[in-house]
VEXDREN-2710 file (C-alpha; in Angstrom, 1 decimal):
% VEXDREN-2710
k/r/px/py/pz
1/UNK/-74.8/-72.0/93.3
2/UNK/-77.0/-71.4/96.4
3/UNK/-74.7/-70.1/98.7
4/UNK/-71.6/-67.9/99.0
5/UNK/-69.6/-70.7/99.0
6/UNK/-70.5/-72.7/96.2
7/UNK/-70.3/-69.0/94.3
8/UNK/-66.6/-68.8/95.7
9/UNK/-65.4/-72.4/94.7
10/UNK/-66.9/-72.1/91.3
11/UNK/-64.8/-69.0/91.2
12/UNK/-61.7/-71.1/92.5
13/UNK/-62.5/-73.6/90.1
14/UNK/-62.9/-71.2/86.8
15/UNK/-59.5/-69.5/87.7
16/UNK/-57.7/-72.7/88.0
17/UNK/-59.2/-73.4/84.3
18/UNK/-58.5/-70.3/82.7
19/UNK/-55.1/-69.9/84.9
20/UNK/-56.4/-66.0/85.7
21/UNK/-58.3/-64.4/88.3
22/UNK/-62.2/-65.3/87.7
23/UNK/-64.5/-62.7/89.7
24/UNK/-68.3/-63.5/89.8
25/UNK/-70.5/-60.3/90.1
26/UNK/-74.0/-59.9/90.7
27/UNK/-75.7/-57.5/89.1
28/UNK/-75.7/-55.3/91.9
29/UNK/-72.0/-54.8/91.8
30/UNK/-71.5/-57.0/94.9
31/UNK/-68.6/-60.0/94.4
32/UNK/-70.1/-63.4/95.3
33/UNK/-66.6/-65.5/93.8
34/UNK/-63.0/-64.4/94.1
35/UNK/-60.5/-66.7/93.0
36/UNK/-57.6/-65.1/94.1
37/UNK/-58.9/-64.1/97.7
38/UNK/-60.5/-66.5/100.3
39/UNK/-64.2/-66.8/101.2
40/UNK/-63.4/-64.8/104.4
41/UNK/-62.3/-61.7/102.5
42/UNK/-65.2/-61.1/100.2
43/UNK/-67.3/-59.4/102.1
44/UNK/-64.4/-56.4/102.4
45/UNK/-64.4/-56.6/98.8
46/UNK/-65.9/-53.1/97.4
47/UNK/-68.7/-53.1/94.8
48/UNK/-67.5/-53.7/91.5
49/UNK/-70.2/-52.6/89.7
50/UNK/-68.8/-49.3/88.7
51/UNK/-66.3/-51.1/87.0
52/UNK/-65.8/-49.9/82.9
53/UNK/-65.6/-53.7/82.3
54/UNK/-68.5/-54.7/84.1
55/UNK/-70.7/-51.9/83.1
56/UNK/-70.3/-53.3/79.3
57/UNK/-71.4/-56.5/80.5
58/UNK/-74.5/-55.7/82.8
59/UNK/-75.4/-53.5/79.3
60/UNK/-75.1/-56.5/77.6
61/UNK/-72.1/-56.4/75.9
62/UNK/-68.5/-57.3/76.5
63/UNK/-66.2/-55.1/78.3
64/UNK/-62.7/-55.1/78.9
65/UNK/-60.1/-52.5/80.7
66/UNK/-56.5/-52.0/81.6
67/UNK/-55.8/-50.7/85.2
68/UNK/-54.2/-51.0/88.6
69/UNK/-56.9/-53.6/90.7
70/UNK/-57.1/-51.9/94.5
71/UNK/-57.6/-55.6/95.0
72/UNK/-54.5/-57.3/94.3
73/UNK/-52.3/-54.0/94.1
74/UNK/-51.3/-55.1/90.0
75/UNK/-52.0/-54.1/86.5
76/UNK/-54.4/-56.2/85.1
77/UNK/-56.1/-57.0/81.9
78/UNK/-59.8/-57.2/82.6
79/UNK/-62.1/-58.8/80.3
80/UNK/-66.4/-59.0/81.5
81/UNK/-69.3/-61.6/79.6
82/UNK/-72.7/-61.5/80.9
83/UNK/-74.8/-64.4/82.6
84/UNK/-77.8/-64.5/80.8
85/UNK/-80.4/-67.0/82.2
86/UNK/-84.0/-66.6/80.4
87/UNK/-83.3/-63.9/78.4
88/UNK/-81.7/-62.3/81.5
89/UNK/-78.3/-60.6/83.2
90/UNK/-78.2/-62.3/86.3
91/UNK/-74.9/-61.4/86.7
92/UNK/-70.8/-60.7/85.4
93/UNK/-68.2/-63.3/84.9
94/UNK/-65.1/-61.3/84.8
95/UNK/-61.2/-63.1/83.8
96/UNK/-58.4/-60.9/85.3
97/UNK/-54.7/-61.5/84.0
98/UNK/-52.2/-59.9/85.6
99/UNK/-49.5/-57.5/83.0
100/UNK/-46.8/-58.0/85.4
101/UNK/-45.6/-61.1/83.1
102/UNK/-46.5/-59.4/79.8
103/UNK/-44.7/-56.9/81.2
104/UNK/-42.1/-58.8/81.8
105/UNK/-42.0/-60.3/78.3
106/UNK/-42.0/-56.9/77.1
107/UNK/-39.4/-56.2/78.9
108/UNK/-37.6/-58.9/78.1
109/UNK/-38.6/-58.3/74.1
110/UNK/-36.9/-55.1/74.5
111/UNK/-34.4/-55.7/76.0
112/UNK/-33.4/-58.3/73.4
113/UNK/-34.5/-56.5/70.7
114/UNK/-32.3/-54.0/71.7
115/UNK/-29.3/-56.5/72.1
116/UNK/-30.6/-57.9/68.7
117/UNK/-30.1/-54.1/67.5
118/UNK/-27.0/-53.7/68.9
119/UNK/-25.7/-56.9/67.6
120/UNK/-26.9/-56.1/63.8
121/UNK/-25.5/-52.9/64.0
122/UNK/-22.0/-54.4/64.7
123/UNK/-22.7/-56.7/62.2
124/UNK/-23.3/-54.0/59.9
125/UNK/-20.6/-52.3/60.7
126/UNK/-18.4/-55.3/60.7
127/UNK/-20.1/-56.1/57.0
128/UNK/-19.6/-52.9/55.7
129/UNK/-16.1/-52.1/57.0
130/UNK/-15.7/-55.8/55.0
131/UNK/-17.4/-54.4/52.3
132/UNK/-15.6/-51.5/52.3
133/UNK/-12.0/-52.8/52.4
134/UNK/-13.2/-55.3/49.3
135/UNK/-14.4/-52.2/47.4
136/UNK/-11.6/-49.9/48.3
137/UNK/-9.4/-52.9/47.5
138/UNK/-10.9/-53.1/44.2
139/UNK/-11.0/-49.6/43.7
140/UNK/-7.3/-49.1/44.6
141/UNK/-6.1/-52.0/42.5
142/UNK/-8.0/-50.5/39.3
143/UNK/-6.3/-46.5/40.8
144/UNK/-2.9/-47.9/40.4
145/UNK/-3.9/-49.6/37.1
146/UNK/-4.9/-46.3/35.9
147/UNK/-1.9/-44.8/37.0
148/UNK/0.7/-47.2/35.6
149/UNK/-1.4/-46.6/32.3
150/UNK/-1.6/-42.8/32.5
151/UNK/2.6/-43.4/32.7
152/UNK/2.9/-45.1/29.8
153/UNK/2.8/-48.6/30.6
154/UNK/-0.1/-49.7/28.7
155/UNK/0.9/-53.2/29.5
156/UNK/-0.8/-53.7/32.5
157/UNK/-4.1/-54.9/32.6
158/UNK/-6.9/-55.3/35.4
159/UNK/-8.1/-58.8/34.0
160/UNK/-11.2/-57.9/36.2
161/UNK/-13.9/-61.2/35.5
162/UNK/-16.3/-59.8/37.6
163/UNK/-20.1/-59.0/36.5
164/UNK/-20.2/-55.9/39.1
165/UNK/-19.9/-52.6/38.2
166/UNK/-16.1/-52.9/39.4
167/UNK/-15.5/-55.7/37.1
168/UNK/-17.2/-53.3/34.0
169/UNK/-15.1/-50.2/35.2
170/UNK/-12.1/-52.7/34.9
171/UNK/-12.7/-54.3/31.6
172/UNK/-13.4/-51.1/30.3
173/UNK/-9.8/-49.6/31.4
174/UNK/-8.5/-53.1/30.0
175/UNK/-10.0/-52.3/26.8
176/UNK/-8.9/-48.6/26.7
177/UNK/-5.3/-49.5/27.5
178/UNK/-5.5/-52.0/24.7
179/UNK/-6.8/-49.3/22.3
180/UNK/-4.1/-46.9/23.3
181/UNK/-1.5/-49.2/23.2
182/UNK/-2.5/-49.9/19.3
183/UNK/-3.1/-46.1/18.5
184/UNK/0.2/-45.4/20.2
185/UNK/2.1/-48.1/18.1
186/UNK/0.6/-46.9/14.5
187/UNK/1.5/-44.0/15.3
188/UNK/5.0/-45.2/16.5
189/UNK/5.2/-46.6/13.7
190/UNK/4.0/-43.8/11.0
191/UNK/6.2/-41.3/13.2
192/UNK/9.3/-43.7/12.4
193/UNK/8.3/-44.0/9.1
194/UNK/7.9/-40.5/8.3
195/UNK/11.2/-39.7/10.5
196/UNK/13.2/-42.4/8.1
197/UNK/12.0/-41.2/5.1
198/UNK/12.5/-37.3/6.4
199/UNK/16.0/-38.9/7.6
200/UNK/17.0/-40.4/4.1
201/UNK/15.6/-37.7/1.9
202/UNK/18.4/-36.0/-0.4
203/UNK/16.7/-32.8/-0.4
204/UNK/16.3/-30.5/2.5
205/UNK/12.6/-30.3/4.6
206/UNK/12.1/-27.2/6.9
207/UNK/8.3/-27.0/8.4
208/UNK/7.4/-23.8/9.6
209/UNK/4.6/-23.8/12.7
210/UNK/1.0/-21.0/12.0
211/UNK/3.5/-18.0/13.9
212/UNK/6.1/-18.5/11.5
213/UNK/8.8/-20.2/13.5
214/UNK/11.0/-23.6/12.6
215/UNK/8.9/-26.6/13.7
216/UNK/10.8/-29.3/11.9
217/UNK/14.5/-29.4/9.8
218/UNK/15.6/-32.9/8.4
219/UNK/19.4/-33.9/8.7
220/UNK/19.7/-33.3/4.7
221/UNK/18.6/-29.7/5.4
222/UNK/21.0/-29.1/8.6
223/UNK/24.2/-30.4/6.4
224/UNK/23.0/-28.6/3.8
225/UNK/23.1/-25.6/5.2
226/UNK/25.3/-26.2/8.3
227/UNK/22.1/-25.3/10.4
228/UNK/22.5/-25.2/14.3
229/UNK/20.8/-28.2/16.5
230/UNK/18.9/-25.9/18.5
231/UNK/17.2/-24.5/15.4
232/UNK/13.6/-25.4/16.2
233/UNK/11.4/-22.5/18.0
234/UNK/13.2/-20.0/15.9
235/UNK/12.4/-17.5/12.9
236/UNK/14.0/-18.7/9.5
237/UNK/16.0/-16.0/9.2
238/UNK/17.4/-16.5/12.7
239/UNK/18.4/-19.9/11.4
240/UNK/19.4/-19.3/8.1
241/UNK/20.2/-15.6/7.4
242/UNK/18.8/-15.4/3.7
243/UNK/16.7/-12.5/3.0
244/UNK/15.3/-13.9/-0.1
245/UNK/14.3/-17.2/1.2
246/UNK/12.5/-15.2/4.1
247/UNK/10.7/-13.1/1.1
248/UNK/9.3/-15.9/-1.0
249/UNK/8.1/-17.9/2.4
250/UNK/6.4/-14.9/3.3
251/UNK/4.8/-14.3/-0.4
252/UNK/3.9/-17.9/0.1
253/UNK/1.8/-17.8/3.6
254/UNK/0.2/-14.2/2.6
255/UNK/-0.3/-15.3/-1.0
256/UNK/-1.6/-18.9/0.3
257/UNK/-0.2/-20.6/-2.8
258/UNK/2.7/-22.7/-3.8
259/UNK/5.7/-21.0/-4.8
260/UNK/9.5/-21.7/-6.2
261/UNK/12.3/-20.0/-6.4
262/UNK/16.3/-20.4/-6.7
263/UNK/18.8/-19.6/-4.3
264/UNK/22.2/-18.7/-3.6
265/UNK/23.4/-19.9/-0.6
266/UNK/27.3/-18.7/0.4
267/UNK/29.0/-19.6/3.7
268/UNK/31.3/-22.7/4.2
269/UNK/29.6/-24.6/1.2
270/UNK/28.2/-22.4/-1.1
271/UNK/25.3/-24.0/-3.0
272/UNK/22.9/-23.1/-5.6
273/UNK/19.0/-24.1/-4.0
274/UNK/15.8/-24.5/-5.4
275/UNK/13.2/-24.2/-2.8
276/UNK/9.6/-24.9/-3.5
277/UNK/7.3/-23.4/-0.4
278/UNK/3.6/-24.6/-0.3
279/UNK/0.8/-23.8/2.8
280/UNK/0.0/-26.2/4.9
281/UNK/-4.2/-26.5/4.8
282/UNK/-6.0/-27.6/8.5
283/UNK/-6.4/-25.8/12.1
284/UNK/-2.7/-25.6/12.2
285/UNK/-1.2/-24.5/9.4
286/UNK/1.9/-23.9/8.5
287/UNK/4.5/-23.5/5.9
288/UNK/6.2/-26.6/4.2
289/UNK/9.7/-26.0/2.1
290/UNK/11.7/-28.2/0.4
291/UNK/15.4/-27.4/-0.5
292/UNK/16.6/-29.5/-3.4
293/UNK/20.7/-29.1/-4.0
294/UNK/20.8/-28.4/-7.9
295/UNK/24.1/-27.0/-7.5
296/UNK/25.7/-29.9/-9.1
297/UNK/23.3/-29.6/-11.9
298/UNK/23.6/-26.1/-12.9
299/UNK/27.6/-26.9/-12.7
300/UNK/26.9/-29.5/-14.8
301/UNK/24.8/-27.5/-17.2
302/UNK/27.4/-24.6/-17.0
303/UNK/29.8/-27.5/-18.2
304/UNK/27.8/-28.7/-20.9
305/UNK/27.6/-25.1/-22.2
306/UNK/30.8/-24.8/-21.8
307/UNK/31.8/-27.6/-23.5
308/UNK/29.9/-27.5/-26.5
309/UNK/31.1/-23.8/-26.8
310/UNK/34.8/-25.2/-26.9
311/UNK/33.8/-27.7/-29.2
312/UNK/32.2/-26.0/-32.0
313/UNK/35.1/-23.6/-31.3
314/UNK/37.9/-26.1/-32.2
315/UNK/35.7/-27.6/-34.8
316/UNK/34.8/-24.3/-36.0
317/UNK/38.9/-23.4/-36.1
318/UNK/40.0/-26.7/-38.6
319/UNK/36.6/-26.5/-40.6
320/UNK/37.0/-23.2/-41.4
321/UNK/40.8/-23.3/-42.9
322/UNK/39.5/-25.8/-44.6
323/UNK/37.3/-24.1/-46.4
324/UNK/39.6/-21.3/-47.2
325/UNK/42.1/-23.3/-48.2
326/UNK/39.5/-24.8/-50.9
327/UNK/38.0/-22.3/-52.2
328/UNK/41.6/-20.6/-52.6
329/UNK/42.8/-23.9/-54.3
330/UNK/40.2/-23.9/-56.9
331/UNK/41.3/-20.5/-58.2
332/UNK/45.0/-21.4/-57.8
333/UNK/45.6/-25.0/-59.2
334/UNK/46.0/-23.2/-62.5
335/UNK/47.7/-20.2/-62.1
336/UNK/50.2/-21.4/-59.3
337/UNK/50.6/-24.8/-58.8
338/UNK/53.1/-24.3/-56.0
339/UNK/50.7/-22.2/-54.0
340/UNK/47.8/-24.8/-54.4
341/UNK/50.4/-27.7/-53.2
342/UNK/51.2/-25.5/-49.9
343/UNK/46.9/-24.6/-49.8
344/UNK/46.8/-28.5/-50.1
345/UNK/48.7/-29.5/-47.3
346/UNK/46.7/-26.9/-45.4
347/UNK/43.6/-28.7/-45.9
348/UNK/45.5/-32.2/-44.9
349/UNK/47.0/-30.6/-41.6
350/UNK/43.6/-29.1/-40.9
351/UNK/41.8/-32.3/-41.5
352/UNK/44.2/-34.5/-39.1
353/UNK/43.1/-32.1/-37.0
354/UNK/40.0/-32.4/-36.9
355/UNK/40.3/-36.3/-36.9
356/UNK/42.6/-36.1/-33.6
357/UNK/39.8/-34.2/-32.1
358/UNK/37.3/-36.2/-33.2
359/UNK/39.0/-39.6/-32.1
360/UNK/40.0/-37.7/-28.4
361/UNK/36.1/-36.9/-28.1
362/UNK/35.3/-40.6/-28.9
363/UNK/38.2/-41.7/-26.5
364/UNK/36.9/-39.5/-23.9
365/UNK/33.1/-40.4/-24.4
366/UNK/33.8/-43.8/-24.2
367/UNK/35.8/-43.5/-21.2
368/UNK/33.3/-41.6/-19.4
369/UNK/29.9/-43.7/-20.8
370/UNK/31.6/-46.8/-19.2
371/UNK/32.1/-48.2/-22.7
372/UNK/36.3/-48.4/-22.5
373/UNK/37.1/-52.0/-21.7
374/UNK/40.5/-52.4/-19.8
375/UNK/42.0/-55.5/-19.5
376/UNK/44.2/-55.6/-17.0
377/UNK/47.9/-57.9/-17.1
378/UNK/51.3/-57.4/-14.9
379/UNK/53.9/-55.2/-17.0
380/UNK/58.0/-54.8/-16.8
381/UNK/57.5/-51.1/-16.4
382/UNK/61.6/-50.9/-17.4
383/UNK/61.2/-52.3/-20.6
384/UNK/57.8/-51.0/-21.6
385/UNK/59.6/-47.2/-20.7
386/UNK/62.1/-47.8/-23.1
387/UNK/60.3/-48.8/-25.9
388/UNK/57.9/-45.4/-25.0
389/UNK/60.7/-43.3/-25.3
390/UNK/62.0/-45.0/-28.6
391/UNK/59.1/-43.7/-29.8
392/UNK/59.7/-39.7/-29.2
393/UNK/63.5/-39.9/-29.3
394/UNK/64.1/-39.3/-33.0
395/UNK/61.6/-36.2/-32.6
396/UNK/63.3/-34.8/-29.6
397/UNK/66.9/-34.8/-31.0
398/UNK/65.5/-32.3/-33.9
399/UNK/64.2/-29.8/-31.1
400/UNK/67.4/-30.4/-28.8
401/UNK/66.0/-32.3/-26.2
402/UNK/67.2/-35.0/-24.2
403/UNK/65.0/-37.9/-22.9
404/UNK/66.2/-40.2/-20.5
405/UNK/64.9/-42.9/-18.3
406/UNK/65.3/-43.3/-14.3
407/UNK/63.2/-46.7/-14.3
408/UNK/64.9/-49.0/-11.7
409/UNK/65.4/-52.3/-12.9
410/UNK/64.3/-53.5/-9.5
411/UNK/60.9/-51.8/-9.5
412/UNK/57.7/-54.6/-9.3
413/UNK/55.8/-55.5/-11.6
414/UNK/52.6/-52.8/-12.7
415/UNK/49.3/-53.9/-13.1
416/UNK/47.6/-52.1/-15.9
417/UNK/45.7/-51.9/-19.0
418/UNK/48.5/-52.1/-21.7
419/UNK/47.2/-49.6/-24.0
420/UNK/45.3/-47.1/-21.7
421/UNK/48.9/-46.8/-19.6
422/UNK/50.8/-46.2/-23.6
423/UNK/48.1/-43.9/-24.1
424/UNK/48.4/-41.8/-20.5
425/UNK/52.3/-41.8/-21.3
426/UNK/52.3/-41.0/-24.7
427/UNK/50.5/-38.2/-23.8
428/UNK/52.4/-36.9/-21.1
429/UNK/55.5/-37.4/-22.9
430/UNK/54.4/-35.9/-25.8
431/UNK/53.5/-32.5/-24.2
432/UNK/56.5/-32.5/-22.8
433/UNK/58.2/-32.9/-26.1
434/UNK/55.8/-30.5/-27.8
435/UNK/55.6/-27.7/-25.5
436/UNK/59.4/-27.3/-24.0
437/UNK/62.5/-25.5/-25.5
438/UNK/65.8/-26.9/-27.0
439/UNK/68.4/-27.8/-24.6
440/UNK/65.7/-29.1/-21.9
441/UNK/65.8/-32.7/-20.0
442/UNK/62.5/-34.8/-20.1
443/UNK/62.8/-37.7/-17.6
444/UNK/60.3/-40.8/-17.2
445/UNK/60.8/-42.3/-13.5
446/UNK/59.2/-44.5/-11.7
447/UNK/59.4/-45.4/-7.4
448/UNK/57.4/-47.8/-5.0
449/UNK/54.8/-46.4/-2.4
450/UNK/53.9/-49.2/-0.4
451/UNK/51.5/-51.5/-2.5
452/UNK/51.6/-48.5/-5.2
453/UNK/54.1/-47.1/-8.3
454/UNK/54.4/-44.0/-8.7
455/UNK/55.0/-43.0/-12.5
456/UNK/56.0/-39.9/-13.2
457/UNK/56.9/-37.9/-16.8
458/UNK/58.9/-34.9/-15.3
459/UNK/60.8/-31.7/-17.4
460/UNK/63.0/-28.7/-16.1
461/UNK/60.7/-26.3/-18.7
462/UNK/59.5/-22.8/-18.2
463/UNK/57.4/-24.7/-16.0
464/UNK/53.6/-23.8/-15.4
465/UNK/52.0/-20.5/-13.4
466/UNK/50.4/-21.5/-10.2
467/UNK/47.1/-20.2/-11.2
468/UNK/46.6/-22.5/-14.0
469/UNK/47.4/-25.4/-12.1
470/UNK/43.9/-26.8/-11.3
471/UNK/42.2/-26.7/-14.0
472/UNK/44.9/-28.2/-16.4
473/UNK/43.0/-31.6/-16.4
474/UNK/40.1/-29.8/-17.6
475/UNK/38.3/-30.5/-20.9
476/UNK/39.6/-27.7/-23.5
477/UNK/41.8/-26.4/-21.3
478/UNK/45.0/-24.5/-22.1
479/UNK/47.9/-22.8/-21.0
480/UNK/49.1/-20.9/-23.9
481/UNK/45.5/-21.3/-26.5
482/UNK/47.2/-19.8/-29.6
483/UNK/50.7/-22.0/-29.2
484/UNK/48.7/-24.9/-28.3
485/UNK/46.5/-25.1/-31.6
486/UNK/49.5/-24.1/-33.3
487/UNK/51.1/-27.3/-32.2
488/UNK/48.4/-29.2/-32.7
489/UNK/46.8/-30.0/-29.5
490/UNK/43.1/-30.6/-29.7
491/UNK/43.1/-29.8/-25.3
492/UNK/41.6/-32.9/-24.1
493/UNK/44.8/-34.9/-23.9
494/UNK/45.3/-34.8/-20.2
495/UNK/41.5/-35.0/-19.2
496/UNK/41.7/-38.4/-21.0
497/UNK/45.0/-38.9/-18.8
498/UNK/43.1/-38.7/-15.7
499/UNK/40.0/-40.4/-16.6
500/UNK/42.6/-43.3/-17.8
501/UNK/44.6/-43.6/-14.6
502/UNK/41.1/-42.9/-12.6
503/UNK/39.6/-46.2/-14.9
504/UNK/42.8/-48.3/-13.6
505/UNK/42.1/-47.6/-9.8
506/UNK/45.0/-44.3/-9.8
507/UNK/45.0/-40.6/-9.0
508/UNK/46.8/-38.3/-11.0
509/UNK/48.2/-34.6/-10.2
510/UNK/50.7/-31.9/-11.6
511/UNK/53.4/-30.3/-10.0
512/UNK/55.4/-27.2/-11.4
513/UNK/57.2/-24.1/-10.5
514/UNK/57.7/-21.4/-13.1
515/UNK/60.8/-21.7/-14.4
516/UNK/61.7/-24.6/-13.2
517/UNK/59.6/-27.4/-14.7
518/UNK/57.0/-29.4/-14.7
519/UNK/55.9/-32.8/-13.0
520/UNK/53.4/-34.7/-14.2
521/UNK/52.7/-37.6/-11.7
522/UNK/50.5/-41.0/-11.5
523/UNK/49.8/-43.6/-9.2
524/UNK/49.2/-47.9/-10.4
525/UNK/48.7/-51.0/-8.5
526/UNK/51.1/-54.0/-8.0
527/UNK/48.2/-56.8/-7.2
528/UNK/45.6/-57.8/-9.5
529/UNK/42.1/-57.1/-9.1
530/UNK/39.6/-59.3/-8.7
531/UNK/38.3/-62.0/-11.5
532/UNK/35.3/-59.4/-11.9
533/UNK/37.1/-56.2/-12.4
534/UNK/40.0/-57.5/-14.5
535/UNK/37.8/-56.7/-17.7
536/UNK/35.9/-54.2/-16.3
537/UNK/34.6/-51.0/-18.2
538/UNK/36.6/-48.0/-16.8
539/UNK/34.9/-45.8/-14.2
540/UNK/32.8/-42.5/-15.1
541/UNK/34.8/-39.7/-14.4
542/UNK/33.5/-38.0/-11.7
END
């Protein structure tokens, strides 16, 4: 351009382009084009060569500032290029932009960043209050799984299927409650094995804890010993007041080794005990005793002693007038045949006898070994009694002594063995015979008791002390010893008696008072037993 104005619409025309202020400057600072002020202003227009931006470019660079233009009265981005022509400035083309809609933008940035800010941080709080409800939801659920489990219901289960840490917490409380619950039942089980077989045990348990008090008592031990139910916490001598059973568990825990010992146990039910105390090895310790009842078994020894004593006593007894009687008869069958024949019927009383021992110890170990058949069959009880006392009447007229018979001819029909009931009467009736005095009445009778007979072999005798009354069943047993091998009783007669009525489904029992007799009672059926029992070996004697 040529002139001012050409300079000022090139300016015009450059700004419309760019769409920013375009200021043409010469290199003496003075402003030839403004697009943004008419051609009438420039001259007013100060020199811009002092400007940062411009300086850049009249040094042949590019320049650009930030500022408030005096021109316009805005901030403005300024940016200055040279006009090189030939190799040189002839001048500044400068490009304002006003900041006032950058500004704005800003503004507006910020201002929606900050709504954006606002807006995410109640979406976080709305996500995490979400968030939180679903874990706390999760978490309470697996709480009040936990709980119910830590109750004892190992039923319940969190059946979590998740693959979040949630999910593994509840699967693993799943599989713990699953473990439990089969630890819990085996040992359910072993505890109600171990209480069953402690429950059914014949002999007595006591468990004694490490500070020597009662841990454990079975029910054999309790009935044994007639133990309290609140024994458990206390000392052993608290619970069963035995000094010696307190000694050898004692000698047991300080000599840490098994021990045995028998005791004697008194109180309601005396019994004879053999305890066998062993330590228990482990952290806790212990004592462990068992109590086995061999009272029955020394009784029964005591009896076997017993009765082999009385045995080789009667045998010895027959045997031994025996053999006197033969070696007197070998010197006397010359010299005094009359004194042989008495020495002979010594030896033939004195070997019947032994035989009627013999045969009453056969009788009574059959009975008792289950080996004596009965064979039960309905009987007239009114006849049968008076053929029985056919039998001792001829014998009871020599001694002066009446029999009679108070059998109703009414009474039913007994149901018996045949030759075990002649055998229990014949008995009976013979010790009646045997043992009372002339002049004295010996009655057989016989009454109903319900589905029962009553039998009964009854005297008016000296009759029988008190005192020897319960034991007159016993094997060997006698009133009067010396009158009763002098009569020839072997003393098993009425234990064979009761085993005999006991083997036919009876009970039998003595009655007396001295001086007034004696009443020898049994009882028998009136129905027949079962198919099964009729022919039935007779029961053990208890």
């Amino acid at each position: 351009p040529r002139s001012p104005a050409e300079w000022q619409a090139l300016a015009q025309l450059l700004g419309q382009r760019a769409e920013a202020r375009v200021t043409l400057i010469m290199p003496s600072g003075a402003v030839y084009g403004e697009s943004d002020l008419p051609l009438s202003d420039l001259p007013a227009v100060e020199n811009h060569g002092d400007r940062p931006e411009v300086k850049a470019a009249l040094a042949g660079g590019s320049g650009h500032d930030v500022r408030l233009s005096a021109t316009v009265g805005q901030r403005m981005l300024y940016m200055a290029e040279p006009v090189v022509r030939e190799g040189k400035t002839v001048g500044v083309a400068r490009l304002a932009l006003s900041l006032a809609r950058v500004d704005q933008v800003v503004s507006n940035l910020q201002r929606l960043a900050g709504i954006a800010v606002l807006l995410a941080f109640g979406l976080a709080i709305v996500l995490s209050t979400v968030a939180a409800q679903v874990v706390w939801r999760d978490a309470h659920a697996l709480t009040e799984a936990a709980r119910r489990m830590a109750s004892g219901d190992l039923a319940t289960r969190t059946r979590r299927t998740e693959h979040d840490e949630i999910g593994e917490l509840g699967r693993a409380l799943d599989h713990l409650a699953s473990s439990l619950s089969s630890t819990l039942s085996e040992l359910r089980t072993e505890r109600d094995r171990v209480s069953g077989i402690l429950s059914g045990m014949h002999e007595g348990v006591l468990l004694l804890d490490r500070d020597r008090r009662v841990a454990l008592v079975n029910p054999a031990l309790c009935e044994m010993l007639l133990l309290p139910s609140d024994a458990q916490g206390k000392t052993p001598l608290e619970v069963i007041r035995h000094a010696e059973l307190k000694t050898l568990l004692d000698e047991c825990l300080e000599g840490d080794e098994p021990m045995s010992r028998e005791i004697d146990v008194g109180g309601l039910k005396p019994r004879r005990l053999l305890v066998r105390a062993a330590p228990l090895a482990g952290d806790q310790g212990g004592t462990l005793a068992v109590f086995v009842d061999v009272t029955d078994m020394r009784r029964l020894e005591t009896m076997r002693r017993d009765f082999v004593a009385n045995v080789s006593h009667e045998l010895r007894t027959p045997v031994t007038a025996i053999r006197s009687a033969a070696e007197t008869l070998e010197t006397a069958l010359e010299r005094d045949p009359e004194a042989a024949r008495r020495f002979v019927e010594i030896i033939d009383r004195n070997a019947e006898r032994l035989r009627e021992l013999v045969e009453d110890l056969l009788d009574l170990s059959r009975i008792e070994s289950r080996k004596y058949e009965l064979h039960f069959a309905e009987l007239d009880f009114e006849k049968h009694s008076k053929s029985l006392l056919g039998l001792f009447r001829e014998r009871a007229e020599k001694k002066g002594i009446q029999l009679r018979s108070l059998v109703p001819a009414t009474l039913s029909r007994v149901v018996a063995d045949e030759k075990a009931l002649d055998h229990v009467l014949t008995n009976l009736i013979d010790n009646a015979v045997k043992y009372c005095p002339s002049g004295t009445t010996v009655t057989l009778g016989a009454s109903e008791e319900g589905e029962l007979i009553r039998i009964e072999v009854a005297d008016d005798g000296p009759g029988i002390e008190p005192r020897h009354l319960p034991r007159l069943f016993e094997r060997f047993y006698r009133v009067d010893a010396g009158r009763s091998r002098e009569l020839g009783g072997t003393g098993l007669g009425l234990s064979i008696v009761k085993h005999l009525v006991e083997a036919m489904g009876g009970t039998a029992r003595v009655e007396s008072t001295l001086g007034q007799g004696t009443r020898f009672s049994f009882t028998l059926g009136t129905r027949m037993p079962p198919p099964a029992e009729r022919s039935a070996p007779g029961a053990a004697a208890p």
